[in-house]
C-alpha positions in Angstrom: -19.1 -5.7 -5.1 -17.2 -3.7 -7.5 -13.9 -2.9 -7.0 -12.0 0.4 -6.6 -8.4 -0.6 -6.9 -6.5 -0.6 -9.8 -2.9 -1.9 -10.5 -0.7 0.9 -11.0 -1.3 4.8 -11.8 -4.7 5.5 -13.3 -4.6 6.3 -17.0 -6.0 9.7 -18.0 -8.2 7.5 -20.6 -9.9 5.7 -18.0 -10.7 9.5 -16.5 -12.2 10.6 -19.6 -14.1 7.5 -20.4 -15.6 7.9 -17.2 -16.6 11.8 -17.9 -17.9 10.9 -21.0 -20.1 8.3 -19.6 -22.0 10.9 -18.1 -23.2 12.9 -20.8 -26.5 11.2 -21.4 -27.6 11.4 -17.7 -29.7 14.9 -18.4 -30.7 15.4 -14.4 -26.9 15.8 -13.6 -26.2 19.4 -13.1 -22.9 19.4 -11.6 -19.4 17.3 -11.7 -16.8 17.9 -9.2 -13.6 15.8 -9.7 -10.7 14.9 -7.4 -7.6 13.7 -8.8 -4.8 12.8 -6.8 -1.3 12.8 -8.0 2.1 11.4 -7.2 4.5 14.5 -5.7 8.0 14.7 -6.3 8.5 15.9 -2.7 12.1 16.8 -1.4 12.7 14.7 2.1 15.6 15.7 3.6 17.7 16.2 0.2 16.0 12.9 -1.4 13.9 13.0 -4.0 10.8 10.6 -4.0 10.7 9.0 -7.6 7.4 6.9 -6.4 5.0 5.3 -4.0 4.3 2.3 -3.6 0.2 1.6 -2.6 -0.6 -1.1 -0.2 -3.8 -2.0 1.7 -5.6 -4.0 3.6 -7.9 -4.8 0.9 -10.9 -6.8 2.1 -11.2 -4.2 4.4 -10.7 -1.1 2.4 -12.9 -2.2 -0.4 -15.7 -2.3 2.5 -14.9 0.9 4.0 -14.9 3.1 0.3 -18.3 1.3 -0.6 -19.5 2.4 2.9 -18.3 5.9 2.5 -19.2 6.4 -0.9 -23.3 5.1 0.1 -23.3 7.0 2.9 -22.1 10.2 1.0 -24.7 9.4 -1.9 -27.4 9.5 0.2 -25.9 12.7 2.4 -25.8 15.1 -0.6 -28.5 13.2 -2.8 -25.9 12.5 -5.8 -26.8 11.1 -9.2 -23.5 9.0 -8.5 -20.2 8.9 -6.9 -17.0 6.9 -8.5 -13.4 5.8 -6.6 -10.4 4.5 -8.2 -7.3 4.1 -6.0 -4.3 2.7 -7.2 -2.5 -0.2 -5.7 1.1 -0.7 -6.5 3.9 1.6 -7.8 2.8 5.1 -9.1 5.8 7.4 -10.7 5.7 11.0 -9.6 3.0 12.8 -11.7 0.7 9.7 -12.4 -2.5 9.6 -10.6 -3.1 7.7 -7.6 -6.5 9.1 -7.1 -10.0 9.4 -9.0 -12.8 10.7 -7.3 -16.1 11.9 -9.2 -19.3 12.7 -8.0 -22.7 14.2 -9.2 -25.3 15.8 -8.6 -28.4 18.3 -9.7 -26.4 21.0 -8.1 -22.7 22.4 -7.7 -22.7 22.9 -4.2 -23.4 19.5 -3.3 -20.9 18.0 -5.4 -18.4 20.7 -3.8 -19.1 20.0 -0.6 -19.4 15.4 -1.3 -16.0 15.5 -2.7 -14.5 17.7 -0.7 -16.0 14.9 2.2 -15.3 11.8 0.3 -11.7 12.9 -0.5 -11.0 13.7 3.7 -12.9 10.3 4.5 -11.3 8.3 2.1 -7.7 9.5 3.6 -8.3 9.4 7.3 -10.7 6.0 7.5 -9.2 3.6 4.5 -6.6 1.1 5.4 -4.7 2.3 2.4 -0.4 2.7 2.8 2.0 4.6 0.6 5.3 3.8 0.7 7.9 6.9 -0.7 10.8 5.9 -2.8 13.4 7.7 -3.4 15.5 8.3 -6.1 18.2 6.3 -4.8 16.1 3.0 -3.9 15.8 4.0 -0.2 11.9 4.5 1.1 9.8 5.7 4.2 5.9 5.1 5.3 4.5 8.0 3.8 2.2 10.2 6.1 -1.0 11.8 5.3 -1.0 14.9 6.0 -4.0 16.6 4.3 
């Protein structure tokens, strides 16, 4: 199985390598692209510098691959791609590379937009918030 972790933020080359990719697939009408990305949030006057990604890995590797088939075959994609970042990710990096594709616009819309929710409430996947001065808290997910 493949995997869809990688260590640290997700380099905008590996995004466009992966956009590229799909330019000789000529029954792809539609791309819709998620890219999560690092916040510098305020939390009660701290300032998160990072997060720090943790999972249960086994188990999240098996839930995205379940998601991601069972979204394929829900919206008839051409494909669907995951990358999620394990590790520390500076505010502004990417965390978070979702691409799928289809004939159509509507159903890449709509399998994103699902894949993106899914992926948040049903992972085992944890983000720890540091702050600037070294101090952290469990981030939430919140939508």
């Amino acid at each position: 199985m493949k995997s869809f972790f990688v260590k640290g933020a997700i380099s905008p080359n590996v995004i466009a390598d992966s956009i590229a990719k799909h330019s000789t697939k000529k029954s792809i009408g539609a791309h819709d692209i998620f890219l999560g990305q690092v916040r510098e949030d305020d939390i009660q006057g701290q300032k998160v510098s990072a997060i720090e990604y943790s999972a249960y890995q086994e188990m999240a590797e098996i839930e995205l691959q379940k998601i991601r088939e069972e979204i394929i075959t829900t919206y008839s994609l051409h494909c669907a791609h995951i990358l999620h970042s394990l590790g520390t990710v500076d505010t502004g990096e990417i965390c978070l590379f979702v691409l799928v594709s289809s004939a159509h616009r509507k159903a890449s819309f709509d399998a994103c937009r699902e894949m993106v929710e899914r992926i948040k409430k049903e992972v085992p996947i944890f983000g720890k918030e540091i702050f600037e001065d070294g101090g952290h808290q469990w981030k939430e997910n919140i939508g």
